[in-house]
C-alpha positions as protocol buffer text, in pm:
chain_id: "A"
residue {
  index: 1
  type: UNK
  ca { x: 12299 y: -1788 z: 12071 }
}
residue {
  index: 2
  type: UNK
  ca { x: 12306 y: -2090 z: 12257 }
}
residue {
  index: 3
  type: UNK
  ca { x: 12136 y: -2166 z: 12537 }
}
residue {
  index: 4
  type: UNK
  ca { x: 12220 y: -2476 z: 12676 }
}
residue {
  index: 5
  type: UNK
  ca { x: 12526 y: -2522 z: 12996 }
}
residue {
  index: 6
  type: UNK
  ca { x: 12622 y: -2790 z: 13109 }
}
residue {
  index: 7
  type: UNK
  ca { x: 12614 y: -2746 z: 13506 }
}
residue {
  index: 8
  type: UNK
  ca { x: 13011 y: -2705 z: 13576 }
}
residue {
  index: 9
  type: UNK
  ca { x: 13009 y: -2401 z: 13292 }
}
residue {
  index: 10
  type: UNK
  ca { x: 12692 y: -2284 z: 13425 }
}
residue {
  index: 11
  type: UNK
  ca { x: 12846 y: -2258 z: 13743 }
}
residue {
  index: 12
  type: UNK
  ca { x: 13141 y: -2120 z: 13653 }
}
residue {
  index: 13
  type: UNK
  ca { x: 13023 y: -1807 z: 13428 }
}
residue {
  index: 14
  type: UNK
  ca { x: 12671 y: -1786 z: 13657 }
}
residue {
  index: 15
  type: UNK
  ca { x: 12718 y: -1407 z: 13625 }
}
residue {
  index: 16
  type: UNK
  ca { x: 12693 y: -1487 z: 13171 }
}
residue {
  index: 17
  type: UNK
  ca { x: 12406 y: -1691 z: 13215 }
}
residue {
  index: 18
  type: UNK
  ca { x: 12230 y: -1454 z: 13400 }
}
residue {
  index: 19
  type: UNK
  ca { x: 12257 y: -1169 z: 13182 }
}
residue {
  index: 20
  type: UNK
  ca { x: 12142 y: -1424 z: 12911 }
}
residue {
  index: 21
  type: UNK
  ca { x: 11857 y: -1484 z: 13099 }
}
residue {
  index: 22
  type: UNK
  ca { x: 11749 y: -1161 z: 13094 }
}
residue {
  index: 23
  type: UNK
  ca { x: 11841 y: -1084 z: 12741 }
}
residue {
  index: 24
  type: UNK
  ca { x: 11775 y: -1383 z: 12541 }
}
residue {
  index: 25
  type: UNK
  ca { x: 11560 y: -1603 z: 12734 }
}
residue {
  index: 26
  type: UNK
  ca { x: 11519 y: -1887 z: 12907 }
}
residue {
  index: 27
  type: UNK
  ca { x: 11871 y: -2084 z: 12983 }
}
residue {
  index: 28
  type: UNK
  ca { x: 11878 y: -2462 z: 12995 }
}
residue {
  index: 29
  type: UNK
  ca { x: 12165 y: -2645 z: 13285 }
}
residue {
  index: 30
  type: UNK
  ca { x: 12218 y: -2967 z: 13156 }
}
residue {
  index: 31
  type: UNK
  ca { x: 12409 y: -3259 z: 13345 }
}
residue {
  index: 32
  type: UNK
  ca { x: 12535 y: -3550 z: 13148 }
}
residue {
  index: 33
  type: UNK
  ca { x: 12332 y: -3392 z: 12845 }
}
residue {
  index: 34
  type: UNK
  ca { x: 12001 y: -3376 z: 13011 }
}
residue {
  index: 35
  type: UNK
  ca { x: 11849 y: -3080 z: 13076 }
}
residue {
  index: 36
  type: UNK
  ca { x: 11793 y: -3054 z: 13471 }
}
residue {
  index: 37
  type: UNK
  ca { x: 11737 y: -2684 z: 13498 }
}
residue {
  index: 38
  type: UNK
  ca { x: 11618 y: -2328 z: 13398 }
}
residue {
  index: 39
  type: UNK
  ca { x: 11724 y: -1992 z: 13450 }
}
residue {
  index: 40
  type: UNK
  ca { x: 11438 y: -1744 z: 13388 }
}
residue {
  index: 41
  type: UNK
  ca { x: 11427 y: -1389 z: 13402 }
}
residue {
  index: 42
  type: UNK
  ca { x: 11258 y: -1236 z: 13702 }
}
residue {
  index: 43
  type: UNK
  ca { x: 10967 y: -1104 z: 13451 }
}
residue {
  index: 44
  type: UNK
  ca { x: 10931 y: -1457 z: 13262 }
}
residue {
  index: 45
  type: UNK
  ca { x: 10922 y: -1622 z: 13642 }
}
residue {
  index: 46
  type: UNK
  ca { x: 10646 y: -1404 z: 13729 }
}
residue {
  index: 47
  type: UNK
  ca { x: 10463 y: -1423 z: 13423 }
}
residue {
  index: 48
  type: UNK
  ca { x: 10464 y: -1822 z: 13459 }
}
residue {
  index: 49
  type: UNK
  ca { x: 10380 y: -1812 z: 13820 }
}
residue {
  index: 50
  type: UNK
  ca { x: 10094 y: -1546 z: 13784 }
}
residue {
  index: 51
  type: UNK
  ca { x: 9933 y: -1428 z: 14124 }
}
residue {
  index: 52
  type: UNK
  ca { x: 9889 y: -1677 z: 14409 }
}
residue {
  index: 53
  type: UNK
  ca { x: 9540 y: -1639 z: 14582 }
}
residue {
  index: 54
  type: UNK
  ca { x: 9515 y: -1794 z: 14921 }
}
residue {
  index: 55
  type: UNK
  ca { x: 9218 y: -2068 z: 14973 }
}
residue {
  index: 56
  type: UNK
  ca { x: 9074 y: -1845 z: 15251 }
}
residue {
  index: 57
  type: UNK
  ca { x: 9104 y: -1520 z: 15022 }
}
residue {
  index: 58
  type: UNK
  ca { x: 8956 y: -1686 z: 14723 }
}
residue {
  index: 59
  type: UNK
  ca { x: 8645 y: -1776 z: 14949 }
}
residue {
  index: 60
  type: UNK
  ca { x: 8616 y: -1471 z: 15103 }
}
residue {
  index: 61
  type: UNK
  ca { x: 8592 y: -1277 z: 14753 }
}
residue {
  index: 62
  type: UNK
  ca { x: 8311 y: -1461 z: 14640 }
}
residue {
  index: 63
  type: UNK
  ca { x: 7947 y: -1304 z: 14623 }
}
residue {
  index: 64
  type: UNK
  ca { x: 7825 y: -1194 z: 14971 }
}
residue {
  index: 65
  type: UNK
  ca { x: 7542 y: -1386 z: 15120 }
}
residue {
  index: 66
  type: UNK
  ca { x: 7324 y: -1342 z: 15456 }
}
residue {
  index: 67
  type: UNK
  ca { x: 7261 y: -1567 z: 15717 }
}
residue {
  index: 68
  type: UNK
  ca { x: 7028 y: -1805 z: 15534 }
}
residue {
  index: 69
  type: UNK
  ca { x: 7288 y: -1840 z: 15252 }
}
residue {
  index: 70
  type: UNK
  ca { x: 7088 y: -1587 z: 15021 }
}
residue {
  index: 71
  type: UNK
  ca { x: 7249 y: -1354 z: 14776 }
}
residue {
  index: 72
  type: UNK
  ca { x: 7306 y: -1048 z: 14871 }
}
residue {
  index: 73
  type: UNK
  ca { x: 7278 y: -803 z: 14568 }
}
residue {
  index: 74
  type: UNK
  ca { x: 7562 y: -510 z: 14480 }
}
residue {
  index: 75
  type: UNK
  ca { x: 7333 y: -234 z: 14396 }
}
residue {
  index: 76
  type: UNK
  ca { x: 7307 y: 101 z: 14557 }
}
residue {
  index: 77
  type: UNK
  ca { x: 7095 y: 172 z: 14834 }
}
residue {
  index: 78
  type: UNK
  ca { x: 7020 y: 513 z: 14669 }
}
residue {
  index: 79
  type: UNK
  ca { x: 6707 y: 590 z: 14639 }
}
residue {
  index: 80
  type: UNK
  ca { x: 6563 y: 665 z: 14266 }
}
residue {
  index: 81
  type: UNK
  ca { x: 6572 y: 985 z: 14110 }
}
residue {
  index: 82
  type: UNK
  ca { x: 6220 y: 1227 z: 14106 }
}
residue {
  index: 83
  type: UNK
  ca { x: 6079 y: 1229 z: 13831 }
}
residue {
  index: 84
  type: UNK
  ca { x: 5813 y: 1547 z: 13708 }
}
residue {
  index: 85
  type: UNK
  ca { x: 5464 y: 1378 z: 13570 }
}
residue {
  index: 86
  type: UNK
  ca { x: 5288 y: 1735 z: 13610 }
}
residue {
  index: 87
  type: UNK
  ca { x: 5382 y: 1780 z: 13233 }
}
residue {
  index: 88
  type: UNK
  ca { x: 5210 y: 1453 z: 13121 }
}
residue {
  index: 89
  type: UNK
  ca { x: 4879 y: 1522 z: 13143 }
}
């Protein structure tokens, strides 16, 4: 199938190149035979775009540190199992 409108067909069957879209792919709008835009599907848009972090959210998920701008660790605060040495010696 092609897909390739020019913009006053892509305008005037929208509702065609839509469902194309979705079906077949990506559809090229072309004025005076150069391509000028693209109609994606919703799942092919999101895909391309992938997640958007903010600055202040990518900062903020970094490693934890204290005060003085030390590490702070991820381990467990638990304290470690007991363990029975009567049976060793």
């Amino acid at each position: 199938m092609d897909t390739q409108w020019q913009v006053q067909e892509a305008k005037q069957r929208f509702s065609e190149v839509l469902r194309r879209a979705q079906s077949d792919g990506p559809q090229f709008v072309t004025r005076h035979g150069t391509p000028v835009a693209v109609v994606l599907d919703i799942e092919a848009f999101h895909k391309l775009s992938g997640a958007r972090v903010s600055f202040v959210d990518y900062l903020l998920s970094g490693p934890k540190t204290d005060d003085a701008g030390e590490l702070i660790p991820d381990r467990s605060n638990d304290l470690p199992r007991e363990i029975d040495l009567s049976d060793l010696g």
